[in-house]
N, C-alpha and C positions, 0 to 999 in steps of 0.2 A: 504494500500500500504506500503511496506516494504523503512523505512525512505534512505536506500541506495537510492533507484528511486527516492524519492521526492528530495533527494541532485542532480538529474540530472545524478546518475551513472547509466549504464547498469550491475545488480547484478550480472550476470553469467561473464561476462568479469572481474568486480574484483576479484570476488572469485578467480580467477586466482594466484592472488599474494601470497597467504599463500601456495600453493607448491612451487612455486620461491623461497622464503626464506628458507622452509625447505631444499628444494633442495641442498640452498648452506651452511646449515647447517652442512648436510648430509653429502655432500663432505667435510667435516674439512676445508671446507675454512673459516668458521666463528664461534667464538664458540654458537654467539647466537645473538639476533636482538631482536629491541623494532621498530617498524613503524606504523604510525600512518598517516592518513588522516584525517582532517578537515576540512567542507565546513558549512560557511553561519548558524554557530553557535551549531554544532553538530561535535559529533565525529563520521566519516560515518565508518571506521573501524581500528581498534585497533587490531596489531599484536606483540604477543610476543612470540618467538620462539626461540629453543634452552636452554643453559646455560649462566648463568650470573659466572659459576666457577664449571670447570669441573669436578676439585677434589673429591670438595664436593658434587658432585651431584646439584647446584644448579641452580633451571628453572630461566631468564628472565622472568622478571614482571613488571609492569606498574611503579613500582616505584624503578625501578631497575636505582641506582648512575651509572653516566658516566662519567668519563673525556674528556671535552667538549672542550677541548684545545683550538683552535682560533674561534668558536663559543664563546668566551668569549668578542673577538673583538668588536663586533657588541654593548652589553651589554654597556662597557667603552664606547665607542662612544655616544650614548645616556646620560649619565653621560655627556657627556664635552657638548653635546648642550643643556642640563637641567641650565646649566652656564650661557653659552650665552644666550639664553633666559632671563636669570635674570641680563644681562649686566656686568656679571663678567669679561666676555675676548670677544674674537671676534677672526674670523678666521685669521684674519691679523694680529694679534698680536703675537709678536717674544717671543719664551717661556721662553726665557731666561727674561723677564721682571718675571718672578717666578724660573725658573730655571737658576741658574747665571753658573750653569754648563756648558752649552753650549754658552753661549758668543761670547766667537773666537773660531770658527770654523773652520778647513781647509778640505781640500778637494784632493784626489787622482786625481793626472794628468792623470792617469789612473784608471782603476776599478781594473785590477790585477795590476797593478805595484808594485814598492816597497812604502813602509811606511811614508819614509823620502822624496818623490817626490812628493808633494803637494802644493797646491797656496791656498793662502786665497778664504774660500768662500765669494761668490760674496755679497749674502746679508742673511740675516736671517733666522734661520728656522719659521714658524710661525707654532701657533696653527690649521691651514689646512693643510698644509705640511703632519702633525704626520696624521692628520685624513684618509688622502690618499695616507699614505706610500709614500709621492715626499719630504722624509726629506731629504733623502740620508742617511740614516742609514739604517743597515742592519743585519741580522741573520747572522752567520757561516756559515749556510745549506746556504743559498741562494749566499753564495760569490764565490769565487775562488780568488787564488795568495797567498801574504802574508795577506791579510786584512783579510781573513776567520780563516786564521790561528791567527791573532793578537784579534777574536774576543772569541775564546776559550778558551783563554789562558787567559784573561783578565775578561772574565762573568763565562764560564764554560760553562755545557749545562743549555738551555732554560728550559728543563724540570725538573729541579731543583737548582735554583740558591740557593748557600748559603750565599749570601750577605744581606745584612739590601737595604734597598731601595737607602737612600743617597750612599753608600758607589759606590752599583752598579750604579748609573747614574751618579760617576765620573770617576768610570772604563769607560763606553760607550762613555763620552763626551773627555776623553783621545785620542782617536782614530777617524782616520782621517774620513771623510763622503767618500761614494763611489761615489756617484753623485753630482754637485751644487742642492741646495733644490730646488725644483720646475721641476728639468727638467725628471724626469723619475721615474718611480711606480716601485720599489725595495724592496719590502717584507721584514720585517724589526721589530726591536724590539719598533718600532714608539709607536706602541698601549698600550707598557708597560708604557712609556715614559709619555704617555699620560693623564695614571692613576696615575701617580706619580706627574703630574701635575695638575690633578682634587686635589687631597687629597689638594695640595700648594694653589692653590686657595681657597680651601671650606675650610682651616681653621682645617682641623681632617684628620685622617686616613682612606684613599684612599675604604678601606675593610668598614669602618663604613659607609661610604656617600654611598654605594653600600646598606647596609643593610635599611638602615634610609629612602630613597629615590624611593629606587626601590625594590629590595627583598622585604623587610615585606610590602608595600605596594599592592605592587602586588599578595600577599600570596605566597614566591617561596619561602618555606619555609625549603627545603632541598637544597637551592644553597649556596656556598662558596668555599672557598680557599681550603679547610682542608675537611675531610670527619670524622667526631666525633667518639669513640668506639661505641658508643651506636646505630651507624648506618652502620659500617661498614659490618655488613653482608650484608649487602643490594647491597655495591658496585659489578658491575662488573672489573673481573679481566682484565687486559690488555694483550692479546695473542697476539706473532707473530708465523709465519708457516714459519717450518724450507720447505726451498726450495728442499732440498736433499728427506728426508722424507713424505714430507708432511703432519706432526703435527705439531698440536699446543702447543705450547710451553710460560708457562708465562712469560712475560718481568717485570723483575721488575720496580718499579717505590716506593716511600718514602710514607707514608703513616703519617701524621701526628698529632697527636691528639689532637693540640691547631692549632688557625690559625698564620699560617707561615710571619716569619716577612714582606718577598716577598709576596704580593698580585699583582702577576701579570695580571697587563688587559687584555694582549696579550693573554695567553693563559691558565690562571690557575683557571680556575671556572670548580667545577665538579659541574653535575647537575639531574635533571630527566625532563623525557617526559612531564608531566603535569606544573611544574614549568615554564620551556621553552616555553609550548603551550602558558601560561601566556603573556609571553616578548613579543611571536609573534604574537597574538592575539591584546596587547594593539598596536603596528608598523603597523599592519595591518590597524586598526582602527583610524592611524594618530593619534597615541598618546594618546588614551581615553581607558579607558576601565573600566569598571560598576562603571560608573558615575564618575569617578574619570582621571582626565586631569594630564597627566606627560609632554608631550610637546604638542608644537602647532602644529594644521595641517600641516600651510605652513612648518613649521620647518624639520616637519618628510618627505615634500614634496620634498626638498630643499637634506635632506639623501640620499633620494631614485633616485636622480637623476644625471648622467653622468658629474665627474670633468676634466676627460682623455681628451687629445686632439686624434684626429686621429694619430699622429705619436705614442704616447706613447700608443695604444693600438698593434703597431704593434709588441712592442715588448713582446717575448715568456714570458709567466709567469710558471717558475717551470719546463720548460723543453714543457709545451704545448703552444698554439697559443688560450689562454684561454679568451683572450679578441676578436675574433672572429666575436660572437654574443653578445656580453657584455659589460659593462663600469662600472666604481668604483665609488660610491658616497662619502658620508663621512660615513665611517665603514661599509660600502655593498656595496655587487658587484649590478650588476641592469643590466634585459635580453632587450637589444636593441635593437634586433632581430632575433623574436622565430624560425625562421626557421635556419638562421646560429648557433645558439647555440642547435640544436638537436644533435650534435655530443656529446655533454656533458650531456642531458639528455631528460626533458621534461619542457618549462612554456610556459609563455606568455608574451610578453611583459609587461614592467612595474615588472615582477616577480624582490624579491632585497631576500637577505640571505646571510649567507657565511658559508662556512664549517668546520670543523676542523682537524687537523692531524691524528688523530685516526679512521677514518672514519664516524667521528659523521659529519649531516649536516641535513640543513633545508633552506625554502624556503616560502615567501610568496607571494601569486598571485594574487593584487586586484582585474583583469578581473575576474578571475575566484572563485573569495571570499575565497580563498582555502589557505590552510596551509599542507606543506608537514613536517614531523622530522623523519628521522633515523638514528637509534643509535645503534652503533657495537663498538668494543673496541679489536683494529687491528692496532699493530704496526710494523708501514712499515719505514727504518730508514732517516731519516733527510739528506737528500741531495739536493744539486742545483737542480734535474731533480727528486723530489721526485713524482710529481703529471702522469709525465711518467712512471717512475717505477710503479708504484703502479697499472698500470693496472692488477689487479689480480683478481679470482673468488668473492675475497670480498669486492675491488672497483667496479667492473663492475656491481655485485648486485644492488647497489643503482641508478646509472642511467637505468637498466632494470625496478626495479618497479617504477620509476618515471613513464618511457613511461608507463606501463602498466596502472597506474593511471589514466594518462590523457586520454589513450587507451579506457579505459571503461567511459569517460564524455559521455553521450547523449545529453548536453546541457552546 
């Protein structure tokens, strides 16, 4: 029997996916795709399709480098509860007890108002706040008024800061919070924040305690900040499609050949398909994987499950009603109800993941022992309502082959 059946697929209904993809290959909406399924310790199938760089004529390949952008999230997150487990912090504790940058804090009377129109925040951020974006910090992309504009101006873009770490989390702690902490899930530079406060705890560099801990552990032995010469043909290029023409066109983006003094957790881990399978394999697992314990079950339990009240799910995230079917643990989202979250794609309850700006994203399904990862490298530009816009032939791809995925389960 053909190992697809014995994982519970129906073969002829997968096979489906691999003209999907080309499909939207085909049409220039992507320059090229890495997708992958995995069930209950096998890889059921492995698609790579298209270019990794179209110049050079180069195919997508299984170890084809991605900028994994807030897929990075998740990664840091894990880091800060590897802490707490060892009793270094706790979620209630205010991060200013390591970061004295944020201290006194104030807070916009308004979320657009002006600058100067602020009241002391009420109480502290803590180390759960940052984990679930309820810090009241915020991105650029995600603001509006003067405060989007005071965050630009002050960091630069996300996607390449040139600050040293300290320098940047006194630019951020400068400026006023959008929300009181606690009261509202605001998508936010929280995750960078976060990583900069693992490094302050653990005593070293935020990038090393990644390498030392989890990377070489887990064999993900092509993840980092920076993408090396000696690897760089490997990467995929970052294309966006001009809307007038419809090509593709490279975006540039820095390419580094030492790691960058910014190691951001929020969003600057390039990575590959396998490496990744790694991370989601051991989370899937409650933390274990070949033989080897990074956290505790209940810990990763405690992740993967809903911090949002019902009011702070009503509100829009990115322009969509993305908490729907959904809720935010600490550094994952988590599907709370598969049927209301089919407008987004395809899981199951319990399913936790998160995605990243470039169209990278993955998903892991305990009911259904299942691991989803596609990886595209599609840029769509940084705004409030970035996850509506971006309804395009090469967002839309990815919640298509989801359905089809789960479409062809027989079991």
């Amino acid at each position: 029997m053909d190992k697809i059946e014995t994982q519970g697929f129906d073969k002829a209904r997968l096979d489906v996916v691999g003209p999907l993809l080309q499909g939207v290959v085909d049409a220039s909406d992507l320059s090229g795709v890495v997708a992958m399924v995995w069930r209950r310790g096998e890889i059921v199938r492995l698609d790579t399709v298209g270019r990794r760089d179209i110049a050079n004529n180069l195919p997508m390949q299984r170890d084809t480098l991605f900028r994994i952008a807030s897929m990075s999230k998740p990664v840091t997150s894990v880091a800060t509860m590897m802490l707490l487990e060892e009793g270094k912090l706790a979620l209630e504790d205010p991060i200013a007890k390591w970061l004295p940058e944020f201290e006194t804090m104030r807070v916009l009377k308004s979320p657009t108002g002006a600058l100067d129109d602020t009241a002391p925040s009420p109480r502290a951020i803590t180390v759960e706040d940052l984990l679930t974006h309820r810090a009241g910090l915020a991105y650029g992309f995600t603001s509006s008024g003067p405060v989007a504009k005071a965050h630009e101006e002050a960091l630069g873009s996300p996607l390449d800061v040139p600050y040293t770490p300290d320098d940047w989390l006194r630019r951020l702690a400068s400026l006023p919070l959008t929300y009181a902490p606690g009261t509202q899930l605001h998508y936010s530079h929280a995750t960078d924040v976060l990583g900069f406060l693992v490094g302050r705890v653990a005593g070293m560099d935020f990038r090393e305690f990644l390498m030392q801990r989890l990377f070489s552990p887990l064999g993900m032995k092509d993840t980092d900040f920076h993408v090396p010469p000696s690897k760089r043909s490997r990467q995929a290029v970052l294309y966006q499609r001009d809307a007038t023409s419809g090509k593709l066109h490279r975006f540039a983006m820095p390419n580094h050949d030492d790691p960058p003094a910014f190691a951001g957790g929020g969003g600057g881990l390039i990575s590959c398909l396998d490496d990744y399978l790694s991370f989601a394999r051991m989370m899937l697992n409650k933390g274990e994987l070949d033989g080897r314990r990074y956290l505790k079950r209940e810990t990763v339990e405690t992740m993967c499950t809903n911090r949002l009240t019902e009011a702070q799910r009503q509100v829009p995230f990115l322009g969509l009603p993305f908490w729907t079917g959904m809720g935010f643990g600490l550094g994952v989202s988590v599907v709370m109800d598969a049927q209301k979250h089919e407008w987004m794609g395809a899981a199951s309850d319990g399913t936790f993941g998160w995605p990243g700006a470039f169209g990278t994203w993955w998903q892991a399904d305990p009911a259904k022992e299942m691991i989803l990862i596609f990886l595209i490298q599609d840029y769509v530009p940084l705004t409030s309502d970035i996850a509506g816009r971006a309804v395009t032939g090469a967002r839309v791809a990815c919640p298509m082959w989801q359905k089809m995925v789960y479409g062809a389960l027989s079991e």
